[in-house]
C-alpha positions as CSV (number, residue, x, y, z in Angstrom):
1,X,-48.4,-49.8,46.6
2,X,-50.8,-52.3,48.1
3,X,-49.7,-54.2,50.8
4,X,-51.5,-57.8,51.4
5,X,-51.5,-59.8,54.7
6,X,-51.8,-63.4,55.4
7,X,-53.2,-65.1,58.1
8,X,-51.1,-67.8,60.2
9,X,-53.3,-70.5,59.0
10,X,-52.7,-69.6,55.5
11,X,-48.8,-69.5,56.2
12,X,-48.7,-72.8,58.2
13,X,-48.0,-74.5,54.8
14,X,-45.1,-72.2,53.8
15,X,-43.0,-71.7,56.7
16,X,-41.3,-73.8,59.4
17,X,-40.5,-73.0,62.9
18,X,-36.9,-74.1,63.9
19,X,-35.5,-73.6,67.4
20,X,-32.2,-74.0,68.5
21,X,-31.5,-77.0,69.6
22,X,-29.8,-78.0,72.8
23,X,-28.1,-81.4,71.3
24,X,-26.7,-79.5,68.6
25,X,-22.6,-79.9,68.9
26,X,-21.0,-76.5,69.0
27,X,-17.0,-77.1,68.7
28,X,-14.9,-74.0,68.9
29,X,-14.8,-74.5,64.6
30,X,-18.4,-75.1,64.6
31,X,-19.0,-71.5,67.2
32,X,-16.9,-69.9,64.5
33,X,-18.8,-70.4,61.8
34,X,-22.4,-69.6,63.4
35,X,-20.9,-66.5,64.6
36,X,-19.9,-65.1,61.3
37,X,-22.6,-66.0,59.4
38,X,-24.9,-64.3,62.3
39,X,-23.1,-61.0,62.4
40,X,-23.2,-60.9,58.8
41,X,-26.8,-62.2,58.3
42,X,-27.7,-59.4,61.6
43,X,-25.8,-56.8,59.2
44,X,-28.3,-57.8,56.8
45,X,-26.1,-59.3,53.9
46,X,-27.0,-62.8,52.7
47,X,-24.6,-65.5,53.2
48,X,-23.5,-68.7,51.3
49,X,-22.4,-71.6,52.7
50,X,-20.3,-73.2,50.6
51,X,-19.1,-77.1,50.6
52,X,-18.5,-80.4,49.6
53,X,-21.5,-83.1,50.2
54,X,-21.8,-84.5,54.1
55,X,-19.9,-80.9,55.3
56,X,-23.0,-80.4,57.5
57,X,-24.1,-77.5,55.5
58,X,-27.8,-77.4,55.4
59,X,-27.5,-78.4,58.8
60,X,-25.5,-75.4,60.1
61,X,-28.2,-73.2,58.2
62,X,-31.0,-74.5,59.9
63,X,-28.6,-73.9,62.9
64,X,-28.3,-70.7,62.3
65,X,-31.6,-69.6,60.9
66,X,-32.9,-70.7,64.0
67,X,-30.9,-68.0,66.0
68,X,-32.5,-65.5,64.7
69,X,-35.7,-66.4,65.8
70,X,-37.6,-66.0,62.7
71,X,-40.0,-68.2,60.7
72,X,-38.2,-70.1,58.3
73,X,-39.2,-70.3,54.6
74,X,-37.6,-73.7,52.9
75,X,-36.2,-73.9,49.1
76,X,-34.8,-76.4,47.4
77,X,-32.6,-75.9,44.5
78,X,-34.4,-77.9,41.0
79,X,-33.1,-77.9,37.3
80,X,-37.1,-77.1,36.7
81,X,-37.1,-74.2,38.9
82,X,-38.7,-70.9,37.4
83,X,-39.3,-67.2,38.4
84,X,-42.8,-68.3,39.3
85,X,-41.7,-71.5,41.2
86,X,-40.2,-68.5,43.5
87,X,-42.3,-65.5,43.1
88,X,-45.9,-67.0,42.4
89,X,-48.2,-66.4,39.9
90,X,-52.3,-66.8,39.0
91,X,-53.5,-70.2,40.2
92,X,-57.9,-70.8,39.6
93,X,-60.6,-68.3,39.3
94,X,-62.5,-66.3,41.7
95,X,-66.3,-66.2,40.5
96,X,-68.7,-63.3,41.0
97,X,-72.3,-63.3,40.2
98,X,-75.0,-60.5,41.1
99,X,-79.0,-61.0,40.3
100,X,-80.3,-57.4,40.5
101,X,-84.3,-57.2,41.5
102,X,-84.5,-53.6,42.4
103,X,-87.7,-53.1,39.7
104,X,-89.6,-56.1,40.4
105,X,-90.3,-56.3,36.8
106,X,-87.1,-56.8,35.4
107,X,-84.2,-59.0,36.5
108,X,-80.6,-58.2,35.9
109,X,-77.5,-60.4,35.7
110,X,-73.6,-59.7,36.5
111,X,-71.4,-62.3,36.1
112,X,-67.6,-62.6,35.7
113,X,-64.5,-64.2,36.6
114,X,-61.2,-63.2,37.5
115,X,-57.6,-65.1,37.9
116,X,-56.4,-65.4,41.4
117,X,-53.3,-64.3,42.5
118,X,-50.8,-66.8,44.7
119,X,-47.6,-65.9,46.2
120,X,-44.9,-68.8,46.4
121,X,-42.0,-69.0,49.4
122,X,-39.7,-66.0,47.8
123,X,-43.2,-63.8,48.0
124,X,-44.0,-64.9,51.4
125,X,-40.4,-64.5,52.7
126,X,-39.9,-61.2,51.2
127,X,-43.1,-59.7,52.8
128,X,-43.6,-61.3,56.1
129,X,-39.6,-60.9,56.9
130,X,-39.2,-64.4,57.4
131,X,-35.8,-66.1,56.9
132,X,-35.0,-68.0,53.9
133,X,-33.0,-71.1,53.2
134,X,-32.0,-71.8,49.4
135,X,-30.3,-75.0,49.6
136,X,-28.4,-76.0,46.7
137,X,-29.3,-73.1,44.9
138,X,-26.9,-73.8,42.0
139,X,-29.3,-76.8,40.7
140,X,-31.7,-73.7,39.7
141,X,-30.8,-72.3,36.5
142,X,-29.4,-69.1,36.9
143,X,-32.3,-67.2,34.9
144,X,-34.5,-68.8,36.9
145,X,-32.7,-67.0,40.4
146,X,-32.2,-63.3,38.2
147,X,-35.3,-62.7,40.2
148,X,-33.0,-62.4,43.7
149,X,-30.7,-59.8,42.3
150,X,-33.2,-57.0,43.5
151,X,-34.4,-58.8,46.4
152,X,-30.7,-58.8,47.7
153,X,-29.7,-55.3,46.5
154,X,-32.5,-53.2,46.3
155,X,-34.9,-54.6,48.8
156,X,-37.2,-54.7,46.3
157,X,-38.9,-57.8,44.5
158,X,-40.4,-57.7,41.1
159,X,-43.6,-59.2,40.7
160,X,-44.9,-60.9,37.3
161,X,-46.9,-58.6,35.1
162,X,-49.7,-60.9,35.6
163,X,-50.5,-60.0,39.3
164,X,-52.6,-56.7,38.7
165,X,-52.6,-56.0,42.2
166,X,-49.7,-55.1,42.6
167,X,-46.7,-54.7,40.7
168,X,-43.9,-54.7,43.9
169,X,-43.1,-55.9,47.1
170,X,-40.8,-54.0,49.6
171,X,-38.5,-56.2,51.1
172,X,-39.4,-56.8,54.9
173,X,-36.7,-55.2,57.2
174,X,-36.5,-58.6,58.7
175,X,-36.0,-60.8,55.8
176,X,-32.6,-62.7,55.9
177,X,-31.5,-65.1,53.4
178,X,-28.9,-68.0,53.7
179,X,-27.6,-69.9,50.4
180,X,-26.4,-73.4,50.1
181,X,-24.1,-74.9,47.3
182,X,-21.5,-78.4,46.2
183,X,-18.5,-76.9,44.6
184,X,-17.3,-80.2,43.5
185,X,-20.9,-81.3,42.1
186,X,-20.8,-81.5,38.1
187,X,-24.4,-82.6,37.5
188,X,-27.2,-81.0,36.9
189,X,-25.6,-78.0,38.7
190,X,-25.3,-74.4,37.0
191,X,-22.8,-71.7,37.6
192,X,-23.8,-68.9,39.5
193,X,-24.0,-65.6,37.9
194,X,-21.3,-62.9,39.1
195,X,-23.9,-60.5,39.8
196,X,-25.3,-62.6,42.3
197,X,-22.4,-64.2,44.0
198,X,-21.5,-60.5,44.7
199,X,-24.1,-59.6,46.6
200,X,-23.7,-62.8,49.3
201,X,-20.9,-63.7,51.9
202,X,-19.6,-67.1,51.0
203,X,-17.9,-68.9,53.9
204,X,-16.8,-72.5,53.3
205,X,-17.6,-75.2,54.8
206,X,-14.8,-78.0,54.6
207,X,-13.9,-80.9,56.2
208,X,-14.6,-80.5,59.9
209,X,-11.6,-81.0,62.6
210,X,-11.3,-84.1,64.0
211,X,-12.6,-82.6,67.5
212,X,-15.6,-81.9,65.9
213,X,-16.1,-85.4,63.8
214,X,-15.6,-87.6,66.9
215,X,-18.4,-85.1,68.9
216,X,-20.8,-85.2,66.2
217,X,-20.5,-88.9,65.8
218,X,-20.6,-89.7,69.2
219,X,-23.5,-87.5,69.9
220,X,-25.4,-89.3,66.8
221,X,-25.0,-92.4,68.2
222,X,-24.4,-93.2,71.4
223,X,-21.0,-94.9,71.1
224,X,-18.6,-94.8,73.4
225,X,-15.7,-92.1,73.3
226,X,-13.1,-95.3,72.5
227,X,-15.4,-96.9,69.7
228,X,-16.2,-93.5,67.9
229,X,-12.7,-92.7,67.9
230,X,-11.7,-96.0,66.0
231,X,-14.4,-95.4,63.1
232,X,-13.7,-91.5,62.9
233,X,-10.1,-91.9,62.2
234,X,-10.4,-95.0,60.0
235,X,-13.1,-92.8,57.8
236,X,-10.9,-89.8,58.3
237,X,-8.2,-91.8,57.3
238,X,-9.5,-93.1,54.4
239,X,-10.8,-89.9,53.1
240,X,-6.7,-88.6,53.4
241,X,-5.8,-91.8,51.3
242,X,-7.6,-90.6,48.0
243,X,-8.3,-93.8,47.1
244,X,-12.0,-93.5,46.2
245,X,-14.0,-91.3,43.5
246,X,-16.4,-89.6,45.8
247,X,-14.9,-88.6,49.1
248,X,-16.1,-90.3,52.7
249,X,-17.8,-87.7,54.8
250,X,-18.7,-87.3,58.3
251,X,-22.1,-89.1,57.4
252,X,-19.9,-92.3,56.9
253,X,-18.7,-91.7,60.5
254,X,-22.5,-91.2,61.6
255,X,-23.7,-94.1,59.6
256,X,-21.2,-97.0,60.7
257,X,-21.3,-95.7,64.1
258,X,-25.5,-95.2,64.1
259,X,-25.1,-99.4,62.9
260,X,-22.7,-100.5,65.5
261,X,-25.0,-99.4,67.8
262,X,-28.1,-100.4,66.4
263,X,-26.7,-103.8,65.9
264,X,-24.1,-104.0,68.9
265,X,-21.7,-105.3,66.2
266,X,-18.0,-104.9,67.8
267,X,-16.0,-101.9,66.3
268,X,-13.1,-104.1,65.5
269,X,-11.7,-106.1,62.2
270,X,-12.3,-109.4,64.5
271,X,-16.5,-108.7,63.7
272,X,-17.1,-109.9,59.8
273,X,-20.1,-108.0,60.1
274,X,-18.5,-104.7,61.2
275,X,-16.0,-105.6,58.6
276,X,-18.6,-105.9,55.9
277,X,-20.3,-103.0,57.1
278,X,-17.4,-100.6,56.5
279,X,-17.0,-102.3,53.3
280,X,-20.5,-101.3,51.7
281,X,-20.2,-97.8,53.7
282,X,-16.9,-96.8,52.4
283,X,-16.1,-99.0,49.4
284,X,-18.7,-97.9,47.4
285,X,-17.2,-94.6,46.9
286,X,-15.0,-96.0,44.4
287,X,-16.7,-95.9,40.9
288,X,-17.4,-99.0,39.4
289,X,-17.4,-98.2,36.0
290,X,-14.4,-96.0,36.0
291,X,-11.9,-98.9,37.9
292,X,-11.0,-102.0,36.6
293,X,-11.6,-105.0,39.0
294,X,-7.8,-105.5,39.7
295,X,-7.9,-101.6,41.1
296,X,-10.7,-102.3,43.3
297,X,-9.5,-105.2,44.9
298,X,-6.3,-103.7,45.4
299,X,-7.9,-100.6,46.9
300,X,-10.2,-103.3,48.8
301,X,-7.1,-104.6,50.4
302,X,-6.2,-101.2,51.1
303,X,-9.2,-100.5,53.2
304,X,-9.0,-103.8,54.8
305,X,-5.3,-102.8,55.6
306,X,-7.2,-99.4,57.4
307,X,-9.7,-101.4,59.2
308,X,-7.2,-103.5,60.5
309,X,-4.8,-100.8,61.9
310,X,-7.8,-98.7,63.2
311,X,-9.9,-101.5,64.5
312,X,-7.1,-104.3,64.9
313,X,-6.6,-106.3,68.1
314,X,-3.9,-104.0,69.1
315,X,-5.6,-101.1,68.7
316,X,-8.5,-102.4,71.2
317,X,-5.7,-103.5,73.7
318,X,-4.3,-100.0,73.7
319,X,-7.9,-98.4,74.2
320,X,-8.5,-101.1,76.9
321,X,-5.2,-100.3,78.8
322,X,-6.3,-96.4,78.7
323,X,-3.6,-96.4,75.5
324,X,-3.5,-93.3,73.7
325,X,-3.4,-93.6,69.6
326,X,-1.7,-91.5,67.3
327,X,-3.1,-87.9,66.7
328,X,-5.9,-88.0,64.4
329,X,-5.1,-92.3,63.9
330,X,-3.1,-91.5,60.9
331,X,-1.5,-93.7,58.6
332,X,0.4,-93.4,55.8
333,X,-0.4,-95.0,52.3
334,X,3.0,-96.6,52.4
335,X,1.7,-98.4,55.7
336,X,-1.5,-98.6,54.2
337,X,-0.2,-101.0,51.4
């Protein structure tokens, strides 16, 4: 089988170099998860993080990818994927022409033209050994990802008939593969086929702990411990309320807090602007067309009600005093209303 190599500069394009990164926050939940995902990626089984939007997914993938030290090839799941979106396939011509003088009385001409071959990421993943992330691999269409079934089992990927070159590529020893996917996304997501589920480690990847929501956010941006504790719980809060049709995430904590401090608003209901700004972060996640405007106003006065508790005066008298809130800042909807 012909083996073809590539030269850095013409895999500068394809692949990314992540290192670890010394802010990252590593909770005893978050060391969990990097550690299984590791020993299984280091036992050489693919694995597939699973979870709902803002879970920190892609993130902890990159995370991971970049402990094992590897280039990193980059996919993102599309509805208009295809095999050859992954694999690769012929791309231009290569020209060849020859003028033959060798009797000085006659002149002879060659000329023809062949199709040049082009591997895509999956090609260059599978035979550098480089590490790849799929995120949101469901998006593909699931004929489109048949071509991963051999990669994953066999160590062996297929190429196209059309690449005369070479109809094979051994699967580096060092290729790893790590798979991203929404369970509670409904469009323009596809199912994944059996055969291919079977052949990854899925480990979910759910709501994080509050330990790990208030580091996260804190480390984002920059607030003080008192401050990010106020917004995590009223977003955590929220999210336990189920009053909204898509669910507040940790980016909500990240994003109100990242504007507090951008703007020095005050964390507290007494700020109109920190009020609004909760408002347009966490409001919108109730559907407009799907509520009629007495429901949202009532479910606005719900998360006024939050705002109030979390961020009330009384709430910043008891962080003043060295006060300690409730575990996790919950409140009941009962209270709520």
């Amino acid at each position: 089988m012909p083996s073809a190599s590539r030269s850095v500069a013409q895999l500068a394009g394809t692949t990314i170099s992540l290192r670890p990164s010394q802010n990252f926050v590593e909770t005893p939940a978050v060391q969990d998860l990097r550690n299984r995902a590791l020993g299984y990626l280091r036992a050489g089984f693919p694995v597939h993080f699973r979870g709902p939007a803002g879970s920190g997914k892609t993130t902890l993938a990159c995370h991971v990818a970049a402990q094992l030290g590897r280039p990193v090839v980059f996919l993102t799941g599309d509805d208009e994927m295809t095999t050859s979106n992954l694999v690769g396939g012929q791309f231009g011509y290569q020209y060849r022409k020859v003028v033959d003088r060798f009797i000085h009385t006659v002149t002879k001409y060659e000329e023809d033209a062949t199709r040049n071959w082009s591997d895509h990421r999956l090609t260059t993943a599978c035979r550098e050994g480089h590490t790849l992330i799929y995120d949101e691999f469901t998006r593909s269409r699931p004929e489109a990802n048949n071509i991963l079934l051999g990669v994953l089992e066999e160590r062996l990927l297929v190429l196209p008939a059309a690449n005369r070159n070479e109809s094979y590529v051994r699967v580096h020893p060092d290729f790893r593969a790590i798979f991203t996917s929404n369970p509670q996304e409904y469009s323009g997501v596809h199912d994944a086929q059996d055969a291919l589920s079977d052949r990854m480690v899925m480990i979910d990847v759910d709501d994080l702990d509050r330990e790990t929501e208030l580091a996260i956010t804190a480390a984002r941006s920059g607030l003080h411990q008192s401050q990010v504790e106020r917004i995590v719980d009223l977003v955590r809060n929220y999210r336990a309320s189920g009053e909204y049709d898509q669910a507040p995430t940790l980016r909500g904590s990240i994003m109100i807090a990242r504007i507090v401090a951008g703007q020095n608003l005050r964390v507290s209901s007494d700020d109109p602007r920190f009020v609004q700004t909760c408002l347009d972060l966490l409001g919108a996640r109730a559907s407009f067309n799907s509520r009629s405007k007495d429901d949202r106003l009532q479910q606005r006065k719900m998360l006024l009600s939050l705002i109030d508790h979390h961020c009330g005066a009384r709430r910043n008298k008891a962080d003043d005093d060295g006060g300690q809130p409730r575990a996790g800042g919950e409140l009941t909807q009962s209270a709520a209303e």
